[in-house]
C-alpha positions in Angstrom: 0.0 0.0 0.0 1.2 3.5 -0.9 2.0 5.5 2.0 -0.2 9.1 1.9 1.9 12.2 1.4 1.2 14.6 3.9 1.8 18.7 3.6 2.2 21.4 5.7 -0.1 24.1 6.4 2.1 26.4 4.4 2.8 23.9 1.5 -0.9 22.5 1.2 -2.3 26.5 1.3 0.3 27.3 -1.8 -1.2 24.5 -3.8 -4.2 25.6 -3.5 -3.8 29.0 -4.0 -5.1 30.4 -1.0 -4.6 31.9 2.6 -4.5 29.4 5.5 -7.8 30.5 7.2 -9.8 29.2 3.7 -7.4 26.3 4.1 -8.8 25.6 7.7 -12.2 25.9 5.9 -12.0 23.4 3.5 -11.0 21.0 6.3 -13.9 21.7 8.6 -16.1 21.0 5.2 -14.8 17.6 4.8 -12.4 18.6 2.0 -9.9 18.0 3.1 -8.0 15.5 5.9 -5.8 16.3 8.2 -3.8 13.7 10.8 -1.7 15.7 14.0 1.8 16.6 13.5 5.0 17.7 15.1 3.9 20.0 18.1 0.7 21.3 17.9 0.7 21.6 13.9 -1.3 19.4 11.5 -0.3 17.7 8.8 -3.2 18.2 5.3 -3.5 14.5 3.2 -1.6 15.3 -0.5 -4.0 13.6 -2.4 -6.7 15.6 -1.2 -5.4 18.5 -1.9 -4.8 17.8 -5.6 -8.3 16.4 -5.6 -9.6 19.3 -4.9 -7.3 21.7 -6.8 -8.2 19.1 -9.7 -11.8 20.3 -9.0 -11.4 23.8 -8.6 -8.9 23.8 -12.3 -12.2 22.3 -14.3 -14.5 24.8 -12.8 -12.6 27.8 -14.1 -12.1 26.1 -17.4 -15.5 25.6 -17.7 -16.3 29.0 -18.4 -17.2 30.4 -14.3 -15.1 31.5 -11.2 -16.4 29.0 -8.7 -18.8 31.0 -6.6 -17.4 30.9 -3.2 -18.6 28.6 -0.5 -20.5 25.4 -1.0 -23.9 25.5 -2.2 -26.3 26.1 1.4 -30.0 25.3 -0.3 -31.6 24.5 -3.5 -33.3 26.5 -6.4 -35.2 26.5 -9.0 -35.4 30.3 -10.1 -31.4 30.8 -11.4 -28.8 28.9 -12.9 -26.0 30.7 -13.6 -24.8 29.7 -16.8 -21.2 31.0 -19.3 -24.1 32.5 -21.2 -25.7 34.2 -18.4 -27.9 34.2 -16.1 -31.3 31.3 -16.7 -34.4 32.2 -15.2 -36.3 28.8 -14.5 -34.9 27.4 -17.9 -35.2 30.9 -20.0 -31.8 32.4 -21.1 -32.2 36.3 -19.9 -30.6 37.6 -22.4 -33.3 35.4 -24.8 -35.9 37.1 -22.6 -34.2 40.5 -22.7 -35.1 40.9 -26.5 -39.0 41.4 -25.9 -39.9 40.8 -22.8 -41.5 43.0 -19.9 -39.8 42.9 -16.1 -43.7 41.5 -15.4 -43.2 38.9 -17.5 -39.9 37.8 -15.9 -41.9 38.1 -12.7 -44.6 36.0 -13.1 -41.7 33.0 -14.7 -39.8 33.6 -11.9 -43.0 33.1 -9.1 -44.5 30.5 -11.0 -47.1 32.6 -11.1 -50.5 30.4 -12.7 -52.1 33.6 -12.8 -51.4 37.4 -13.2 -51.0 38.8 -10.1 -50.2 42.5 -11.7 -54.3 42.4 -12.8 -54.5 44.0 -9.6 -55.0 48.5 -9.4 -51.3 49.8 -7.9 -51.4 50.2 -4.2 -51.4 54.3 -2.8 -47.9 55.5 -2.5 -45.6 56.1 0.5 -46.6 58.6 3.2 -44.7 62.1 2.7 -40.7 61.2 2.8 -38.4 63.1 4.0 -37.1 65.9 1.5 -33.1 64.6 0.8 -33.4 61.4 0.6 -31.8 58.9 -2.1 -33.4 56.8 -4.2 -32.3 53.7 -2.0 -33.3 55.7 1.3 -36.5 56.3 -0.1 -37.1 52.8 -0.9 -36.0 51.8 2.6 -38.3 53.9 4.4 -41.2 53.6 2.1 -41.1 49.4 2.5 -40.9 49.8 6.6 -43.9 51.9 6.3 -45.9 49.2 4.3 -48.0 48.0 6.9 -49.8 51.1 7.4 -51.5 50.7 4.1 -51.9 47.0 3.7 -53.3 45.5 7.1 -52.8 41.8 5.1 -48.7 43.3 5.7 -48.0 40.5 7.6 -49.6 37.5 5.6 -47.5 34.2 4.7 -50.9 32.8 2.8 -49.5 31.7 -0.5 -52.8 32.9 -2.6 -52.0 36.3 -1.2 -48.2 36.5 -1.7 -47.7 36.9 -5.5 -50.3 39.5 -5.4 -48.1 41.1 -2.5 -45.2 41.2 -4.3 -46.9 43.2 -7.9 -48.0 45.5 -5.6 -45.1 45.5 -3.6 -42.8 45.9 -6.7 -44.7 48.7 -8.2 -45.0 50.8 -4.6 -40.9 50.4 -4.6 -40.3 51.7 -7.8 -42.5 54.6 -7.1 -40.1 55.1 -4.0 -37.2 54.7 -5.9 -38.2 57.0 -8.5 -40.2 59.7 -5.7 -43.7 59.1 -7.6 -47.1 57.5 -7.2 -47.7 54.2 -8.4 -49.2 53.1 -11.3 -50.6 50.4 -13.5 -48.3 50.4 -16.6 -45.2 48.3 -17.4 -42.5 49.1 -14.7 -40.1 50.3 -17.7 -42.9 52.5 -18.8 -43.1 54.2 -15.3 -39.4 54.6 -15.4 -39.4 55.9 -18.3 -42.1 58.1 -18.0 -40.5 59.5 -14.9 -37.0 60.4 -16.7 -38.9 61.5 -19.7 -36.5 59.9 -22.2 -37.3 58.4 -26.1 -39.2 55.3 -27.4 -35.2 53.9 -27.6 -33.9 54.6 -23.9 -37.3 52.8 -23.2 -36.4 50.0 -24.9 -32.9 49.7 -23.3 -34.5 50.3 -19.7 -37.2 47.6 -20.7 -34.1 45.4 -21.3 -32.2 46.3 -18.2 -34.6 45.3 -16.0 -35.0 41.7 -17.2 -31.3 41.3 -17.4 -31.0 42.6 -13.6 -34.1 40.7 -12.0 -31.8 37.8 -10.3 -28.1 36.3 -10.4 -29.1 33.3 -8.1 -27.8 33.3 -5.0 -26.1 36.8 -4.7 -25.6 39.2 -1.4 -28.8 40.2 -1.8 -30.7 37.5 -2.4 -29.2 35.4 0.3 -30.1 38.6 3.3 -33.8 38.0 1.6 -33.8 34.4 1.8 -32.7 34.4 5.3 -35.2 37.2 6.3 -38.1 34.6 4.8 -37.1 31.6 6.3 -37.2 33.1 9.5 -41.1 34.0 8.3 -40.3 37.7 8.3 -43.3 39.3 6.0 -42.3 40.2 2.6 -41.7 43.4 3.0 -39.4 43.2 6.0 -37.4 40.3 3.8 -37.1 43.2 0.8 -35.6 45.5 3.3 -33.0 42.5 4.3 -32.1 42.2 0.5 -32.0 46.3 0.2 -29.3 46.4 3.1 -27.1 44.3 1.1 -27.9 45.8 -2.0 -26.9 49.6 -0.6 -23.1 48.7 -0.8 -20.3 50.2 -3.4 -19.8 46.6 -4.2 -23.4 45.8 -5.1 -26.2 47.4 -6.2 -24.3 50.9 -5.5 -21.6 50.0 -8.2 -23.0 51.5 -11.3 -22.4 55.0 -9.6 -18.7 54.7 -9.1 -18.6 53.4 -13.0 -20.9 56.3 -14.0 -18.6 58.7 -11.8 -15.8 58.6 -14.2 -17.5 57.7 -17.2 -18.7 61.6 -16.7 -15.5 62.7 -17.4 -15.1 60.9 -20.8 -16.3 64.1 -23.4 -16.2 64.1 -27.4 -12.7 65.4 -26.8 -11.0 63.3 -24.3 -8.2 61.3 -25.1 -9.5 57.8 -23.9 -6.0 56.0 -24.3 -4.2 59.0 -21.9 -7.8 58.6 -19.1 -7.5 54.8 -18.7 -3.6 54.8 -18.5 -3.6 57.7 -15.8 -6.1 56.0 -13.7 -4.1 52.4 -14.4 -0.6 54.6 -13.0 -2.6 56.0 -10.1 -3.4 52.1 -9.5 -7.1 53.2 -9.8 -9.2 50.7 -10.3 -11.9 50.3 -13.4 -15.5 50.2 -11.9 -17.7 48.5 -14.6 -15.3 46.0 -15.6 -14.6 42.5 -14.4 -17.0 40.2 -12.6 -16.9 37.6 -9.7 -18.9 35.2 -11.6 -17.5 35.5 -14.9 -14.0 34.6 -15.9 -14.4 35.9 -19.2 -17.2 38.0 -20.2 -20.4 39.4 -18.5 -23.2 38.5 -21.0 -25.9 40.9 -19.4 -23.3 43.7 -20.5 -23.0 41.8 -24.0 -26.7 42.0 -24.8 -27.1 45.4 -23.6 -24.3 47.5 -25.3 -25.3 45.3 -28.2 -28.8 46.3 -28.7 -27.0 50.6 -27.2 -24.9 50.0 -30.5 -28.5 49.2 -32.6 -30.6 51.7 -31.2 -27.7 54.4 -30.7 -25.1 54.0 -33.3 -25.0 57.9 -34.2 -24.3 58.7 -30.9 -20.9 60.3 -30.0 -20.6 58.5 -26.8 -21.5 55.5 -28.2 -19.3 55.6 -31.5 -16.6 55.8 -29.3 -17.5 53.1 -27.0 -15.9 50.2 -28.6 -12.3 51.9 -28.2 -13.0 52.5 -24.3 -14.1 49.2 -24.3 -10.7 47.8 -26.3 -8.6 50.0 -24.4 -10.0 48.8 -21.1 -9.1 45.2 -22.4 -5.5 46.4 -23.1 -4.6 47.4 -19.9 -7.0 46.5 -17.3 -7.3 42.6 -18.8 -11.1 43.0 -18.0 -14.5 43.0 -20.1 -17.7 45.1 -19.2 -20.1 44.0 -16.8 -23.6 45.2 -16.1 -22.8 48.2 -13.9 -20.7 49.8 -17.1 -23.7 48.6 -19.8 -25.9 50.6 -17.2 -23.9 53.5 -16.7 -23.3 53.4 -20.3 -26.9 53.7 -21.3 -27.7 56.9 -18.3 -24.5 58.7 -19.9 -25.7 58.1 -23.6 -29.1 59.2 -23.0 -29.2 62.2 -20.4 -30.8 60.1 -17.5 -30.6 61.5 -14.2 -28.3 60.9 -11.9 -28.4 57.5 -9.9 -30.4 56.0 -12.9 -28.2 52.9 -13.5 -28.9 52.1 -9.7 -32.6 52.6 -9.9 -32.9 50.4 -13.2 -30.9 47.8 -11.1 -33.0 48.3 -8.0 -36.5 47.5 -9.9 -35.3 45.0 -11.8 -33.7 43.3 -8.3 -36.5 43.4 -6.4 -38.5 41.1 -8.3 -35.9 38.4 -8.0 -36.0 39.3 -4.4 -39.9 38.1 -4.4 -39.0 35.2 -6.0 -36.4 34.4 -3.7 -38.9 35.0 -0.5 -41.2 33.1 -2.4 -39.5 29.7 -2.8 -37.6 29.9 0.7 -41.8 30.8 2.7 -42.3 27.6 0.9 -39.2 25.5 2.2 -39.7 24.3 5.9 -35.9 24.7 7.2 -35.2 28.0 8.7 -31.6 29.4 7.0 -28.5 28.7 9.4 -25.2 28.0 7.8 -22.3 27.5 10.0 -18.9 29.1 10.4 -15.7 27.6 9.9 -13.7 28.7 13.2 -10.1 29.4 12.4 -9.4 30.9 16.0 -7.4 30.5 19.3 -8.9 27.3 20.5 -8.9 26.5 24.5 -5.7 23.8 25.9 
């Protein structure tokens, strides 16, 4: 019998690739085995870790980063695919072409009937004046209950109905209007007071942005549900998350310096002083996608269609090659959206708003299937600390 080859800490975490603490991790998981060593140090089975570096190898060649962490539940609304993100067996970027953000809802909550037939709820009581879109939103959801005594409910027949009306009050929020019965692009659109063409684009952002399985956000509203918080409360968990610079707050920091790209900037000279600064490119690279983002592909596709006379957007593909040449990195969904608010004169914050509608129907979805799952959410920690003698 061969004998097993066993590493150090040090050796097996430079296989790998990674710091010790995710090595620790990998061995509370089961991953990896580990047998006691000199002192107090262990000693991490060889074969394992080549397994498992074996693993981790034909992931990224398949197309995806591995998401991190193990998979912690089951779905059936997302499947995150090299061509994008699947919505219950529907390619998004298929759906992107024609369909409404309604639509998408009703795949994505198995609806059997429409539950936008419905008039739009009243709005929000008088905000304060200041807010931001995403303050407005978070105020306007915790004051839900006064408005709908059913707030509370966790009767399925009730909950899809909850969540059109629920997803046409937020938008209203978002956007500091009353809501309404049309098409959620159509309210957006109305409210910016843009062409039939940015309609179409903010039509299509909001399918492409409605859910990206398991994300921050998605997870805070799954755990909100399965601890039978009402729907409301378990959009306000997925809004916390989605607040950040490195989530739903990213399309501002990419709009930010796309504002300082004029008809007569030298593009080469902008990206090469921010890349000697060691500035960082918002709106380009991904997590999730080792290659290309193909939300961003189908949007600044069907920008270049409907906007090809454009000054921005003839210049777009050099920003875009240039970006390649020195940042390695593709566009992802946060430039495609700040791309379209720069081309077509939308106010400021619009990228996040479009992202924000379109998000909080996934976040429905997500409530949806976890009210219907019996276990409450309660992943465990791998502890990589002092332990007691």
């Amino acid at each position: 019998m061969t004998k097993p080859i066993y590493l150090s800490a040090r050796e097996a975490a430079a296989e790998l690739g990674v710091q010790p603490a995710t090595l620790y991790a990998y061995v509370s998981r089961g991953l990896i085995s580990s047998v006691a060593g000199p002192g107090k140090k262990r000693r991490y089975d060889a074969s394992d870790v080549r397994r498992l570096k074996g693993r981790k190898a034909s992931e990224d060649h398949a197309g995806n980063r591995p998401l991190t962490g193990d998979p912690v539940l089951e779905t059936e609304l997302t499947l995150i695919s090299p061509d994008g993100p699947v919505y219950r067996g529907r390619r998004a970027t298929d759906l992107a072409e024609n369909s409404t953000l309604e639509t998408v809802a009703t795949l994505l909550w198995g609806s059997e009937a429409d539950p936008f037939a419905e008039p739009a709820p009243d709005g929000p009581p008088a905000l304060p004046a200041g807010l931001g879109p995403l303050d407005r939103l978070m105020m306007a959801l915790a004051a839900w209950p006064l408005q709908d005594k059913a707030a509370f409910t966790q009767a399925p027949k009730l909950l899809q109905v909850k969540g059109a009306a629920l997803l046409r009050y937020g938008t209203a929020a978002l956007l500091n209007t009353q809501p309404v019965s049309v098409p959620v692009h159509s309210q957006i659109a109305g409210a910016f007071g843009v062409s039939a063409s940015a309609k179409n684009l903010i039509r299509a952002a909001l399918v492409l942005s409605a859910d990206h399985e398991l994300n921050t956000s998605a997870f805070a509203a799954r755990c909100a549900a399965s601890t039978r918080a009402p729907l409301h409360a378990a959009l306000l968990s997925g809004l916390g998350a989605f607040t950040g610079p490195r989530h739903g707050a990213a399309s501002d920091r990419t709009a930010a310096w796309l504002s300082d790209i004029g008809p007569e900037t030298d593009i080469e000279e902008a990206l090469s002083a921010r890349l000697s600064r060691g500035d960082t490119l918002p709106g380009f690279g991904h997590s999730v996608y080792l290659e290309r983002d193909p939300r961003a592909d189908c949007l600044l596709e069907m920008l270049f269609r409907n906007a090809q006379d454009h000054p921005f957007v003839a210049r777009l593909p050099q920003l875009i090659s240039l970006a390649g040449d020195l940042y390695g990195l593709s566009p992802n969904i946060d430039f495609a959206l700040a791309a379209i608010q720069k081309t077509y004169g939308l106010p400021r914050e619009s990228g996040k708003i479009i992202f924000c509608a379109g998000r909080i129907t996934g976040w429905i979805a997500h409530a949806l299937e976890q009210y219907a799952a019996n276990e409450q959410i309660r992943p465990r920690a791998a502890y990589v600390g002092i332990r007691p003698e």
